[in-house]
C-alpha positions in Angstrom: 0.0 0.0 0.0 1.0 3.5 -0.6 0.2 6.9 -0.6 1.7 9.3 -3.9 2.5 12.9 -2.8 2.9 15.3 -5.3 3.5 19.2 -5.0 2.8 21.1 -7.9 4.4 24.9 -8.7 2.4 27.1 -11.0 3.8 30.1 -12.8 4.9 32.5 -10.1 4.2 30.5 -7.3 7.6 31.5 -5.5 8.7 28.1 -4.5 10.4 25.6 -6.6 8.0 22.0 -6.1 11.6 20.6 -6.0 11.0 22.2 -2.0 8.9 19.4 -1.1 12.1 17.8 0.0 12.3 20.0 2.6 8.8 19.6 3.8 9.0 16.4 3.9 12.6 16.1 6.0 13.6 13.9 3.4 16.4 14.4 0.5 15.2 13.3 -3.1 18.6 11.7 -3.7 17.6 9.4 -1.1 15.4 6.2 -0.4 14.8 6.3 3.1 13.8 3.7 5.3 12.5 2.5 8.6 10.8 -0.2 10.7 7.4 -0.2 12.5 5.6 -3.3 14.0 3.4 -3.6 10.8 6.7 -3.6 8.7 9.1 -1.7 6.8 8.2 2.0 5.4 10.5 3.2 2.1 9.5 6.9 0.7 11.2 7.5 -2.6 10.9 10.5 -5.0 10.5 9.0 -8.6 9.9 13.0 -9.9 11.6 16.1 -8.9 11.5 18.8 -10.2 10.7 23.1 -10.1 7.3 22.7 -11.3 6.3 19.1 -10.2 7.7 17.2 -7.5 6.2 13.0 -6.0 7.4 11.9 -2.9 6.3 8.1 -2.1 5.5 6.2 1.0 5.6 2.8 0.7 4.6 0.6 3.3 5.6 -3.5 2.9 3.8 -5.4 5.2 5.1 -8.2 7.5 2.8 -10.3 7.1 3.4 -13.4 9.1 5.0 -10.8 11.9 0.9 -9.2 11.3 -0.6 -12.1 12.9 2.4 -13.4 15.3 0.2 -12.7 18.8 -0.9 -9.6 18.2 -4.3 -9.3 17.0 -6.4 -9.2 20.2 -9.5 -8.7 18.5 -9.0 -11.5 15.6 -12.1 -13.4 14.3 -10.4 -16.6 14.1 -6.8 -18.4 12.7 -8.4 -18.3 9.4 -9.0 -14.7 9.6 -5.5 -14.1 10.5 -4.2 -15.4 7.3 -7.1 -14.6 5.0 -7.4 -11.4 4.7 -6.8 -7.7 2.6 -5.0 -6.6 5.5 -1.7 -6.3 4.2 -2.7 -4.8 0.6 -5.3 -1.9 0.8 -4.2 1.3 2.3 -5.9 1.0 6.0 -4.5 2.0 9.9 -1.3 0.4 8.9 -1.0 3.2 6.7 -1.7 6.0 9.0 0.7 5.1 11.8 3.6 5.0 8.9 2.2 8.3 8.4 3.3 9.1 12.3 6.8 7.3 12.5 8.3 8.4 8.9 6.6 12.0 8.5 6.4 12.7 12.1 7.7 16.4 11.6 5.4 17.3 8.5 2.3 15.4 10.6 3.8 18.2 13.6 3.7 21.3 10.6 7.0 21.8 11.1 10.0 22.5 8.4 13.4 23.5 9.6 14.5 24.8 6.6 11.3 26.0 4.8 8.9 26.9 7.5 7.0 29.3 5.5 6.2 27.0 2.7 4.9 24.5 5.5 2.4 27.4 7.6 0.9 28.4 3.9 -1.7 26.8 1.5 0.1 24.9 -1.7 -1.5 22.9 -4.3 -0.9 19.3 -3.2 -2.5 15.9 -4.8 -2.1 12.8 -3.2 -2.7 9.4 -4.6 -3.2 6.6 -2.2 -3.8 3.0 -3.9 -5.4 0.7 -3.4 -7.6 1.8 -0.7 -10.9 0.0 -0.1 -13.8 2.1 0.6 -16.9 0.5 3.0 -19.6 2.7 0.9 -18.1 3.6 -1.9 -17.5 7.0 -3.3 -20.6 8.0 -1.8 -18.9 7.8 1.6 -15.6 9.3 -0.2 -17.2 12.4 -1.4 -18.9 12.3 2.3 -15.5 12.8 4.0 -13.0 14.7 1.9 -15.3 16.9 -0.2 -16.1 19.2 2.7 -12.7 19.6 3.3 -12.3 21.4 0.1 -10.3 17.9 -2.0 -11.5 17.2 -5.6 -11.6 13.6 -5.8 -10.8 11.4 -8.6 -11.3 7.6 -9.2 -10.6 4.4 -10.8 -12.4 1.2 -9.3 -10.0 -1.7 -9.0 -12.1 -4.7 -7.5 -15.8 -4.5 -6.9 -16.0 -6.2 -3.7 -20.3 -4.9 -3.0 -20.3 -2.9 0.2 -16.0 -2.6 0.7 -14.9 -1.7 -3.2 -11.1 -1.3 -3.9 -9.8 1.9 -5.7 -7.3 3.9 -6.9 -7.9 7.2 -5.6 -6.7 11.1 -5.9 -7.5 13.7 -3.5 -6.5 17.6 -4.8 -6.1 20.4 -3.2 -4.7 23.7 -2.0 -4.1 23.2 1.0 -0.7 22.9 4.3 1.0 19.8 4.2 0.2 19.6 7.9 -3.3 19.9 7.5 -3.4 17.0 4.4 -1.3 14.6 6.4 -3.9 14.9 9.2 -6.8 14.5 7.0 -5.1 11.0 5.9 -4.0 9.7 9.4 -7.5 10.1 10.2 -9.8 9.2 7.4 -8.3 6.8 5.3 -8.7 4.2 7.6 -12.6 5.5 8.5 -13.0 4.9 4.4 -11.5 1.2 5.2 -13.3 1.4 8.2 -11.4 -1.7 10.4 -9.1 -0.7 12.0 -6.0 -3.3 12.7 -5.3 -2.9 16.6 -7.3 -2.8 20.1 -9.1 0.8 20.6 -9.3 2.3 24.3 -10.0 5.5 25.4 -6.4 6.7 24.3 -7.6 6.6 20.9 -10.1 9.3 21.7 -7.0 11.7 22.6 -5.3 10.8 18.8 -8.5 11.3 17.3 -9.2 14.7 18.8 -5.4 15.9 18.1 -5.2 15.2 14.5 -8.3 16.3 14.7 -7.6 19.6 15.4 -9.2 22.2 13.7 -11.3 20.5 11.5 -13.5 17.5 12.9 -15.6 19.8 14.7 -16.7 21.4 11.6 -17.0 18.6 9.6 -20.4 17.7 8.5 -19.8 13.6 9.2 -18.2 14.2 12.3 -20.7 11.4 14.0 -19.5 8.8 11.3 -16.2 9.6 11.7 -16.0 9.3 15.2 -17.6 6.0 15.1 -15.8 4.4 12.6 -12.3 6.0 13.8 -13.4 4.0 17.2 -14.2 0.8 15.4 -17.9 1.5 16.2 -17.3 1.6 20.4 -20.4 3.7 20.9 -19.7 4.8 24.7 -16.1 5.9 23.2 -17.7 7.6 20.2 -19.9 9.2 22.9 -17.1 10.5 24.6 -15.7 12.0 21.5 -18.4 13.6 20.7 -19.3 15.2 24.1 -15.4 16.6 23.8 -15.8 17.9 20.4 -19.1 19.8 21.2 -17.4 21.4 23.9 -14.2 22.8 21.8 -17.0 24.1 19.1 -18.4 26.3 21.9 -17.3 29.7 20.2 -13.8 31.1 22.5 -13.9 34.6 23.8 -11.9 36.8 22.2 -9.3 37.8 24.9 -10.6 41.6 25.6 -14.2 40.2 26.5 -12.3 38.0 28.9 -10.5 40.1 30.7 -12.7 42.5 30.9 -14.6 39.6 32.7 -11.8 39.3 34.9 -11.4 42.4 35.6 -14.6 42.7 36.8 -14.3 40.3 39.3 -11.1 41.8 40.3 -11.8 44.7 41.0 -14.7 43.6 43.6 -11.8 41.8 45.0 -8.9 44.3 44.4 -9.2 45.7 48.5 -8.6 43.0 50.3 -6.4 41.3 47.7 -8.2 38.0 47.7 -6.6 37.2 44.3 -2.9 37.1 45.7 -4.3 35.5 48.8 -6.2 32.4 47.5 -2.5 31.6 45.5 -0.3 32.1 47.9 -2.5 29.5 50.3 -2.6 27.3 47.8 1.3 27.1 47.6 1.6 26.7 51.1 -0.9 24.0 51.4 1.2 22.3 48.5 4.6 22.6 50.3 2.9 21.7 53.9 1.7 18.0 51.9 4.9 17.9 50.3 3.7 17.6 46.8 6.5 16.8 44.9 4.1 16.4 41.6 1.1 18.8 40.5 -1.9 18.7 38.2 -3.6 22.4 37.4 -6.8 21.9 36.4 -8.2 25.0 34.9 -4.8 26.3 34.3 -6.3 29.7 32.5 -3.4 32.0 31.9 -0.9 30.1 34.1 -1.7 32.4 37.6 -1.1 29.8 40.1 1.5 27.9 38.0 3.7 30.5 37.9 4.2 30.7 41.0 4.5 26.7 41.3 7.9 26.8 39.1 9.1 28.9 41.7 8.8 26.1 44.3 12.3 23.8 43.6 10.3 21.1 45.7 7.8 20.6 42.9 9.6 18.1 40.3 6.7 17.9 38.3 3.9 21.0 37.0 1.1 19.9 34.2 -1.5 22.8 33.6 -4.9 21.5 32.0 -7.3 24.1 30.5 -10.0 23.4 27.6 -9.4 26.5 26.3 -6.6 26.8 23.3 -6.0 30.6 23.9 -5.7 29.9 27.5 -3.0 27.5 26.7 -0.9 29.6 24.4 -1.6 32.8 26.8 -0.2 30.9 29.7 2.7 29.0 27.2 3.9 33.0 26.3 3.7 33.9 30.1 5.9 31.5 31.0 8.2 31.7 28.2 8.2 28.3 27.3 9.3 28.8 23.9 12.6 29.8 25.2 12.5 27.8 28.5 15.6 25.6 28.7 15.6 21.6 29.3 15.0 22.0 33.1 11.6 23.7 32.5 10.7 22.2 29.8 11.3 18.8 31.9 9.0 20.0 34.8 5.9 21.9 33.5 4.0 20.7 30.7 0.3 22.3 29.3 -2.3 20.4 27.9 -5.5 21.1 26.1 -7.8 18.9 27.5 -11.6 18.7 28.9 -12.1 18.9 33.0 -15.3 16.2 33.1 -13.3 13.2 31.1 -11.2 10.5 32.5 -7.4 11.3 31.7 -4.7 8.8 31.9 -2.5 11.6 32.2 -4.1 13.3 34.9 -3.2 9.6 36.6 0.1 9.2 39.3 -0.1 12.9 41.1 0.6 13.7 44.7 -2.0 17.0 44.6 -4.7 18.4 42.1 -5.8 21.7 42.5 -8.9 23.6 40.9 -8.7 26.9 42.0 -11.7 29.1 40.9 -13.0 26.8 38.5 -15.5 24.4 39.9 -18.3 27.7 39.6 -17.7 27.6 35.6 -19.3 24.3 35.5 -22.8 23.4 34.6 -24.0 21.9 38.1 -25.3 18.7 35.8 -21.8 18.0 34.5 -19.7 18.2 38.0 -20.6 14.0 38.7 -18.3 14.2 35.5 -15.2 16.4 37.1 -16.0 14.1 40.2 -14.9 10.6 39.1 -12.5 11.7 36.1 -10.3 13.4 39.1 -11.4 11.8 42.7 -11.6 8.4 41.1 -9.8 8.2 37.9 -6.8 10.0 38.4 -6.9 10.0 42.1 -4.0 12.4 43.7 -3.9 11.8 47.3 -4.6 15.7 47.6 -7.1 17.4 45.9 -7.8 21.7 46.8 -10.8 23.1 45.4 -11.2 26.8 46.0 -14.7 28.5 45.0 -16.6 32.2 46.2 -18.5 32.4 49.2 -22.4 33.4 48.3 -23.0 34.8 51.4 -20.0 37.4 51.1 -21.6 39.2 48.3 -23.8 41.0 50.8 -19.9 43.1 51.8 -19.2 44.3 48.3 -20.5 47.9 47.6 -22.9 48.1 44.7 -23.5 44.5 44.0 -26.9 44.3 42.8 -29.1 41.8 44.4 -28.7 37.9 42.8 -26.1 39.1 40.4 -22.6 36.7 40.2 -19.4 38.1 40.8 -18.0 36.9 37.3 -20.7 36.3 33.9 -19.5 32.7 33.9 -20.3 31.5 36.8 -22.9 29.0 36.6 -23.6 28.8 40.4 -21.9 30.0 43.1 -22.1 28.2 46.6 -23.0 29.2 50.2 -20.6 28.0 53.0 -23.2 24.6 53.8 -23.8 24.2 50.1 -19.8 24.0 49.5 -19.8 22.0 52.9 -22.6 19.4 51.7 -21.0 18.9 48.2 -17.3 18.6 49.6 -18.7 15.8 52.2 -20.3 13.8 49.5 -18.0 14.2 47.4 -15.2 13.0 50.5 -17.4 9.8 51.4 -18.3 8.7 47.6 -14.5 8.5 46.6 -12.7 7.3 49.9 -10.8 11.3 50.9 -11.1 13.3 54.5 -11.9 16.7 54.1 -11.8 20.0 55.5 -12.8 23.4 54.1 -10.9 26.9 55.0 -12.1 30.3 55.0 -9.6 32.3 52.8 -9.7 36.2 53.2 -11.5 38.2 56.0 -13.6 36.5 57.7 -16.9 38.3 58.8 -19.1 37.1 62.0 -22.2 36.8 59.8 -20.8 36.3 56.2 -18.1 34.3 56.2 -14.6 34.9 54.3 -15.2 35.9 50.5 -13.2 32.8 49.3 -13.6 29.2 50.6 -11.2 26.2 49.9 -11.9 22.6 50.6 -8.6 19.9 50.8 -9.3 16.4 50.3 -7.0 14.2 51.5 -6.9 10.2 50.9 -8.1 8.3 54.0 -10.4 6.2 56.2 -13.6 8.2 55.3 -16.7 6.2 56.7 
């Protein structure tokens, strides 16, 4: 099985096709070669030139290695050996994809980054390739993404015919390496190893950008998760909530501000982080998950603290994520940073393996931005999934609203609140919460605390123990 690339220079175009060399990390002169578990992948360039330019990936198939134990969804011996498996462009294809053009799959060029971040008018031939549907189901998938798609059936095998098929567009390289890892084996529509919820996670990151969109983003999921329906569910549910349109980063803050400047007197901001960080170093957290990173507030200050080996910041939001990566200079960060923090995109009320093997979790000011119904979600993807032996939730005090001049009656402190929580409502969820998932608790008034009010901030830390 293989897939043709071919880069094409018009008139003009500023770029010899020649370039595609460099976009692809590989020299034309070259065959180059390498070994995955499916078998051996070769690309080639049988054309170079300035206006036209084919690079080839060639994947050869072990085919007695294919069946040698590790199948652990195979219909039977027979199956094993009978089958199209090792001769129509299928998963094998796409994880070649992700060990030979790992950079390109990344969007990144060392030598000709520009061409890579730009739109160039790329074809790509992948043959055979079996199609469960037909060109029906072809046009169903790549024609939204803008490809013109060309034809030639090769075996008419009913439901699952074999073809020789083109896609053309203008388009990154990135973006039409992506489109393949994920699609060509949701045209095949089998995929050739054991799906968990991991798979979810690659799904989402190639992804990126365009599956939310994409008018058969239910058919893709489910085929992409050989028809799993609760993981299908899952990726779904995920992908509805990155489509929720992002605030552009002036309405935000002025958000923020809003709340910050109720708060701004008796410096409640500073406060609720620097108790945080203490209650860290007083459990000796070596290792810390920040979920609902934002910006990178409380994680700045976190890199501070040599005790801390290990810092991941979690946020869904991509903005967040790159506001917070700028802030903390990653870009330039050397190898010890780099080593010890680490932010991920990634939804708050779905399991995470990552999230799993942390001494503390903290969710600080983020518990109030979730819709009451989906915080059973938050619940067992951190207190029983991922588990940390600490977990601090800080969240505003209801009853302290009364104290802050010219806050109207009923109104929230921030627009995006969903709820916000009275000292025995916070109490009553934190003891639940403590009792369902094995943790002690105790809550902590942080800021001024008034005789009938209460502080303006409260934080709950749940600690692994003998709860009955």
């Amino acid at each position: 099985m293989q897939i043709e690339i071919t880069l094409s220079a018009p008139p003009g175009a500023g770029y010899p096709a020649r370039d595609l060399g460099f976009l692809l990390h590989k020299h034309p002169d070259h065959v180059h070669e390498r070994d995955t578990a499916a078998g051996k992948v070769r690309i080639f360039f049988p054309e170079v030139g300035d206006e036209r330019s084919t690079a080839v990936l060639h994947l050869d198939i072990d085919t007695v290695g294919l069946v040698r134990g590790r199948n652990r969804q195979s219909d039977g011996l027979l199956t094993q050996y009978v089958n199209d498996r090792p001769y129509v462009a299928n998963s094998f294809l796409s994880v070649a994809i992700s060990r030979a053009l790992g950079q390109s799959l990344a969007g990144k060029s060392r030598d000709r980054q520009e061409l890579a971040d730009r739109p160039l008018p790329f074809s790509a031939r992948i043959v055979p390739v079996a199609a469960a549907g037909g060109t029906e189901v072809m046009a169903e998938l790549f024609a939204p993404l803008g490809y013109e798609i060309s034809t030639t059936l090769l075996a008419d095998e009913g439901n699952r015919a074999l073809y020789d098929m083109t896609l053309s567009a203008e388009i990154r390289l990135q973006d039409l390496l992506k489109h393949l890892y994920v699609l060509v084996p949701v045209l095949d529509n089998a995929k050739h190893y054991w799906i968990d919820k991991d798979e979810i996670d690659k799904l989402l990151d190639k992804g990126e950008g365009w599956l939310k969109d994409h008018p058969a983003q239910k058919l893709i999921a489910r085929r992409a998760l050989k028809n799993r329906r609760a993981l299908a569910n899952i990726a779904l549910a995920r992908l509805a909530e990155d489509a929720e349109p992002e605030e552009d980063p002036e309405t935000r803050a002025a958000k923020e501000t809003a709340e910050e400047i109720l708060e701004k007197p008796i410096r409640l901001h500073d406060l609720r982080l620097d108790s945080v960080v203490e209650v860290l170093k007083a459990n000796d957290a070596a290792s810390v998950l920040d979920l609902g990173c934002g910006e990178g507030k409380l994680l700045r200050r976190l890199v501070k603290e040599r005790s801390i080996a290990r810092i991941v910041g979690v946020d869904p939001s991509v903005r967040a994520i790159e506001i917070a990566a700028g802030r903390l200079k990653l870009d330039r960060a050397g190898s010890a940073l780099s080593n010890r923090l680490t932010l991920q995109m990634g939804s708050l009320t779905y399991a995470d393996r990552r999230w799993q093997g942390f001494d503390a979790a903290t969710l600080v000011e983020v518990i109030e931005h979730i819709d009451p119904p989906r915080l059973p979600m938050l619940e067992l993807s951190l207190f029983s999934d991922a588990a940390p032996r600490l977990v601090i939730v800080t969240t505003p005090n209801r009853e302290y609203k009364a104290l802050f001049d010219g806050m109207p009656e009923g109104a929230l402190r921030h627009p995006d609140h969903r709820f916000e929580w009275s000292r025995a409502e916070f109490s009553e969820w934190a003891g639940r919460v403590a009792e369902e998932h094995g943790y002690e608790f105790e809550i902590l008034p942080l800021g001024p605390v008034d005789e009938d009010h209460g502080a303006p901030s409260q934080m709950a830390l749940f600690r692994q123990g003998a709860a009955t």
